[in-house]
C-alpha positions as CSV (number, residue, x, y, z in Angstrom):
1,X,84.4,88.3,109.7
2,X,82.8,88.6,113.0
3,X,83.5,92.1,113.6
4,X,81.9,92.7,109.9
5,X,78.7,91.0,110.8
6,X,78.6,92.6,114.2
7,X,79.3,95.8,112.8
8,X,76.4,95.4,110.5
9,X,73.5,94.2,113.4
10,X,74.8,97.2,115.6
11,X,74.8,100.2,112.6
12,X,71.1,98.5,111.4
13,X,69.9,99.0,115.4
14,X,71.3,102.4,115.8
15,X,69.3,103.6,112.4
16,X,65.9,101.4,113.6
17,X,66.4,103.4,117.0
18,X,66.9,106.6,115.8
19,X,64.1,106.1,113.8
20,X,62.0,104.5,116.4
21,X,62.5,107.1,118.6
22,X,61.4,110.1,116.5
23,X,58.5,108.7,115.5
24,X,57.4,107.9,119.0
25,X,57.6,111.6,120.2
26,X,55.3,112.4,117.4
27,X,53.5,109.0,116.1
28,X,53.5,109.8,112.7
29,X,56.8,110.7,110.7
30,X,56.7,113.6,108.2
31,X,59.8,115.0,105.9
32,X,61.2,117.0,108.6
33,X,61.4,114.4,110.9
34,X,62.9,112.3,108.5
35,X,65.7,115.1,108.4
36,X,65.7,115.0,111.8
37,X,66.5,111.2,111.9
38,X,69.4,111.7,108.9
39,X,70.9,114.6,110.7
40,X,71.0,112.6,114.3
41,X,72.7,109.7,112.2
42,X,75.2,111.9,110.1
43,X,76.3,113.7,113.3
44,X,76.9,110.0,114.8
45,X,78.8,109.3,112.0
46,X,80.7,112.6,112.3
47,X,82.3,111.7,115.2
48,X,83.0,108.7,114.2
49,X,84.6,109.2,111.3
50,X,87.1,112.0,113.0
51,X,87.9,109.6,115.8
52,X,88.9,107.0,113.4
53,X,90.8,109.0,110.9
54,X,92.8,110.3,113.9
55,X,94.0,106.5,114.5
56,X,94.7,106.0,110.9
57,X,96.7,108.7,110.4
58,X,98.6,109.0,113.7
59,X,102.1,107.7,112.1
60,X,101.6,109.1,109.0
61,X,102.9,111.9,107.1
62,X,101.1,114.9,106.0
63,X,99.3,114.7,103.0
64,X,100.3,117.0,99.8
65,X,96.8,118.4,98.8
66,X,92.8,117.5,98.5
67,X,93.8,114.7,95.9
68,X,96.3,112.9,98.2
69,X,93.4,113.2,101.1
70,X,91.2,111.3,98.6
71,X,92.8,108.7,97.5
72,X,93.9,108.0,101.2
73,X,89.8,108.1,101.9
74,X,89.4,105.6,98.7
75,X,92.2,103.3,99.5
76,X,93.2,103.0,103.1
77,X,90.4,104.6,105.2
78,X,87.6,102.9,103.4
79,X,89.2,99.8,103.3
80,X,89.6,99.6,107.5
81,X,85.7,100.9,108.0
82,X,84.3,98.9,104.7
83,X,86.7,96.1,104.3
84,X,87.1,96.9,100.7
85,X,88.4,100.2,98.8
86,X,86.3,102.1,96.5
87,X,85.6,100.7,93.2
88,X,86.1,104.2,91.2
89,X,87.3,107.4,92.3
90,X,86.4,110.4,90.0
91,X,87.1,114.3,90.3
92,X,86.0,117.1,88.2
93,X,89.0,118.5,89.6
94,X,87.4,122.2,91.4
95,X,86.4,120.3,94.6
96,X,84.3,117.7,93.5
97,X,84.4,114.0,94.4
98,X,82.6,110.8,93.6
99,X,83.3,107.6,94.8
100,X,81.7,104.8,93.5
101,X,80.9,101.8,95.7
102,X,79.6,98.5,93.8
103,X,79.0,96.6,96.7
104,X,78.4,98.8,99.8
105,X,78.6,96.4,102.8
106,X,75.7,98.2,104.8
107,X,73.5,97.7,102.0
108,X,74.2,93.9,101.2
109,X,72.2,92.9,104.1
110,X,69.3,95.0,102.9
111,X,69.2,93.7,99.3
112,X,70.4,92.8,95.5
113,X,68.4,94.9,93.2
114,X,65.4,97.6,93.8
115,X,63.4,96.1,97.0
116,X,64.5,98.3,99.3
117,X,65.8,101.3,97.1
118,X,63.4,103.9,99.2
119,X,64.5,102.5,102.5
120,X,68.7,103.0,101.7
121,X,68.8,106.7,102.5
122,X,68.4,106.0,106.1
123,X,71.3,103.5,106.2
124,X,73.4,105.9,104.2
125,X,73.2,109.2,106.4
126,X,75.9,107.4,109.0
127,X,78.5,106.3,106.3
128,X,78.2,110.0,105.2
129,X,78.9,111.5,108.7
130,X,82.1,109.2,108.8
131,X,83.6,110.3,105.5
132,X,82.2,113.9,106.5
133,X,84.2,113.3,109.7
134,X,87.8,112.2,108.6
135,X,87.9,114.8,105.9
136,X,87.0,117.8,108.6
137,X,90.1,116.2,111.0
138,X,92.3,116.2,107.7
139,X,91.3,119.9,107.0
140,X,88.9,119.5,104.3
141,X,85.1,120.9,105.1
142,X,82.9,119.3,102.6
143,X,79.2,117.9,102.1
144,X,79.2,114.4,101.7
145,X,75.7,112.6,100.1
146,X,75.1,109.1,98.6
147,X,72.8,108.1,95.9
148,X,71.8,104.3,95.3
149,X,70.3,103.5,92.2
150,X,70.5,99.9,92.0
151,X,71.4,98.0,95.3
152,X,74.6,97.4,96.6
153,X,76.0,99.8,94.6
154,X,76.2,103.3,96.2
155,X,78.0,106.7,95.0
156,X,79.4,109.1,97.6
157,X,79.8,112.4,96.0
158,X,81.9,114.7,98.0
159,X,81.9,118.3,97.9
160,X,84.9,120.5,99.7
161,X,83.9,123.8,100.5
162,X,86.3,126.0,99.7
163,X,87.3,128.7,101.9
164,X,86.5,132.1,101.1
């Protein structure tokens, strides 16, 4: 429960920094420096999300294609990052993922309805760069985003890019 809570403080600061600092260089914040901010975040999260999927993996066997990789993200990856698994997993089947998250731990803390709804893009870009990161190391390039209509709840859709 600790590690949760600590988690949270420590992924709150690193957003309020990365914020902090870009608009310090400038003193006002525009839309590409908000892209600059998500991008800083996502790449974080990139890393992240490999070096953890490399641990998680490390004794297991090799997956059997995109669908096994996702329901491995759903179940077992997201519940050691998140604490919980996804709520709903659905697939259009050509490369297309949503997963549906009813009560995103990193958005808890924020709030329970639509307060804070434009503030949850920023606290978003990081959880995207880890999902981002642990499909690359699995062998799936995709584009991750994540839309929050009403707070907690958050939808990942995932995107793999298919190879030409």
């Amino acid at each position: 429960m600790a590690d949760e809570t600590l988690f949270e403080f420590l992924h709150m600061e690193i957003v309020s920094h990365v914020y902090k600092e870009q608009q310090s260089s400038k003193g006002t914040m525009d839309n590409k420096d908000r892209a600059v901010c998500v991008s800083v975040l996502e790449g974080m999260g990139f890393r992240v999300g490999q070096g953890l999927i490399e641990r998680l993996t490390r004794d297991s066997p090799s997956f059997k294609d995109e669908l096994d990789i996702m329901k491995f993200i759903c179940k077992d990856f997201w519940t050691k990052v998140f604490r919980r698994q996804v709520d709903n997993l659905r697939t259009n089947h050509q490369g297309t993922y949503v997963l549906q998250d009813n009560k995103f731990n990193l958005l808890t803390q924020l709030s329970n309805g639509k307060q804070y709804l434009d503030q949850a893009p920023k606290y978003l870009a990081f959880s995207c760069g880890v999902v981002r990161g642990a499909l690359s190391n699995l062998g799936l390039e995709s584009v991750v985003t994540a839309e929050v209509s009403v707070m907690p709840s958050c939808k990942f859709q995932v995107v793999i890019q298919k190879l030409p």
